[in-house]
C-alpha positions in Angstrom: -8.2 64.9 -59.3 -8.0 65.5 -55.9 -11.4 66.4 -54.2 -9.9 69.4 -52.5 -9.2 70.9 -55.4 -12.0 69.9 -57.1 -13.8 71.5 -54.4 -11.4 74.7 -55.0 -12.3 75.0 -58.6 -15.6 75.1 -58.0 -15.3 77.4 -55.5 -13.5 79.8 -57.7 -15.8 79.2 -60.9 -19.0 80.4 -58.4 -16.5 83.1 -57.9 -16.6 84.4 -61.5 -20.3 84.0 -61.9 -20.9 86.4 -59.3 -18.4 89.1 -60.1 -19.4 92.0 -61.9 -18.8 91.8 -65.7 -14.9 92.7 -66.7 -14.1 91.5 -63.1 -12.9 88.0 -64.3 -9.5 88.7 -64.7 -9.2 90.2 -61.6 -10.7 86.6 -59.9 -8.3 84.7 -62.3 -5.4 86.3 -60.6 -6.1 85.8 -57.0 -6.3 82.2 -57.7 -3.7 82.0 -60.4 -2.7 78.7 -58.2 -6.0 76.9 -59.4 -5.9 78.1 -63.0 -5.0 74.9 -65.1 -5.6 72.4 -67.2 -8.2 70.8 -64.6 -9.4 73.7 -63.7 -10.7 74.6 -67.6 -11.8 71.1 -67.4 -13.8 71.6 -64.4 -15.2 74.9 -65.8 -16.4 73.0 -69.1 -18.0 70.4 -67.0 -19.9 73.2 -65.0 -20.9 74.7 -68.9 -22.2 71.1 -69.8 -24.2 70.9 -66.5 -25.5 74.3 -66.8 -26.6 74.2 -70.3 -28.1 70.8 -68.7 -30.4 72.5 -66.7 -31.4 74.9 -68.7 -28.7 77.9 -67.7 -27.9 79.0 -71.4 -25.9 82.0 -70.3 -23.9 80.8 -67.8 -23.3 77.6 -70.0 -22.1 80.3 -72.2 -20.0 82.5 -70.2 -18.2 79.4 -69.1 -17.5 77.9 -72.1 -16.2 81.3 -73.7 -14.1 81.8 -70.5 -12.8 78.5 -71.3 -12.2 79.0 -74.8 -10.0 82.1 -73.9 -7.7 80.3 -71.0 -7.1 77.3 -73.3 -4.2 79.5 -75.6 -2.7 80.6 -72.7 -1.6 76.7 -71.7 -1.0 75.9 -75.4 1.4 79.1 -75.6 2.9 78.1 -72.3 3.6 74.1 -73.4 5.1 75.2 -76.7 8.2 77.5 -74.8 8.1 74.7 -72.4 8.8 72.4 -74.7 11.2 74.6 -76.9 13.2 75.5 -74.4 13.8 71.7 -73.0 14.8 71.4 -76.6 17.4 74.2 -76.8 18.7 72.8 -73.1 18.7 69.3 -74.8 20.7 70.7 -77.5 23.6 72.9 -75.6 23.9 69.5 -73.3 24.5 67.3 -76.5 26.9 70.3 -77.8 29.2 70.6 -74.3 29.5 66.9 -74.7 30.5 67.0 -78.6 32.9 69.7 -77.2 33.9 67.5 -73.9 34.9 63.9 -75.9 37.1 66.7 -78.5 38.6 67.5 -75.2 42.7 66.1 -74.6 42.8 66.8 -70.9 41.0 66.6 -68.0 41.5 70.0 -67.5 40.1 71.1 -70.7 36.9 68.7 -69.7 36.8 71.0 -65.9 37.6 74.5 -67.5 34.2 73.8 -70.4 31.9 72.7 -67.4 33.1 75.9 -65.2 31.8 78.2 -68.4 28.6 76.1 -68.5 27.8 76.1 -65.1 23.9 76.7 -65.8 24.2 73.1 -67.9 25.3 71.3 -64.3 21.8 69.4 -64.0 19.9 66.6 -63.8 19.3 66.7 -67.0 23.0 66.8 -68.3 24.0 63.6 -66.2 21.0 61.8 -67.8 22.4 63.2 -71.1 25.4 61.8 -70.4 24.3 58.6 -69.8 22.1 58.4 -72.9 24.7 59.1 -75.1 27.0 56.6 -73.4 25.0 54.0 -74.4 24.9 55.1 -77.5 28.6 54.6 -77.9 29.0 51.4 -75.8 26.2 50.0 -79.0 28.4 51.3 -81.6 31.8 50.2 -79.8 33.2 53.6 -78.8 33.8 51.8 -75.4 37.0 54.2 -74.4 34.3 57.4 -75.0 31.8 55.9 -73.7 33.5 54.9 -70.1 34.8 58.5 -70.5 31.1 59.6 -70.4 30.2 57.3 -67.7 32.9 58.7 -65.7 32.2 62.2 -66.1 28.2 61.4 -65.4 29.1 60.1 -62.0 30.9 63.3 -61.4 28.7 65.7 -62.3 25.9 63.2 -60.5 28.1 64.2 -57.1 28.1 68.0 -57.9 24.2 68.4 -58.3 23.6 66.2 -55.2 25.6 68.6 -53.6 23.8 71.9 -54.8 
């Protein structure tokens, strides 16, 4: 971690010690930039050295404090991670639907109605599935996909 914002957590953890009780929130909110993973790291290590010397309550308020921000990341990761699912499935589904494709026109009239799919993430795709069919000798679908990565690699470079 970066001493800075070491420094910053720290900063803001004094913060919440010396607000008035049902305050905290408030605090959390005008620093929402600092409140992470690190930061409820930071806070636990502040519990431990506070307990440490003796500072059972404020050991306690931090660790509870702690206890109630850790959901809130767990919550966040799991839609993270859900929704890079559900992308990773509608980009495996417009390819199923572009190699059923006859013409090139077809292959340009799917990716204009799934413009929101026209990523990173979709070239990459692309590429990954490619391989796949190069290993199981779909070289003609394969080059197809290769093709049609390097195209799509053009348009997001150009966004």
């Amino acid at each position: 971690m970066e001493e800075n914002r070491i420094r910053a957590y720290v900063q803001v953890i004094k913060k919440l010690l010396d607000c008035p009780s049902g305050e905290e929130v408030k605090v959390l909110r005008e620093h929402h930039d600092l409140v992470d993973r690190e930061f409820i790291a930071v806070m636990e290590q502040a519990a431990a050295k506070a307990a440490q010397e003796g500072n059972e309550d404020t050991a306690s308020f931090l660790v509870s404090l702690a206890e109630q921000l850790k959901p809130m990341f767990d919550r966040a990761e799991q839609m993270m991670n859900s929704e890079a699912m559900n992308r990773t499935e509608a980009y495996l589904k417009l390819i199923e639907q572009m190699l059923s494709c006859d013409r090139g026109e077809d292959v340009a009239l799917l990716l204009s109605q799934n413009e929101e799919l026209i990523d990173a993430g979709l070239v990459q795709t692309l590429a990954q599935v490619a391989q796949l069919m190069t290993e199981r000798g779909e070289k003609n679908s394969a080059a197809f996909l290769i093709n049609l990565a390097y195209e799509i690699s053009e348009i997001v470079q150009a966004k």
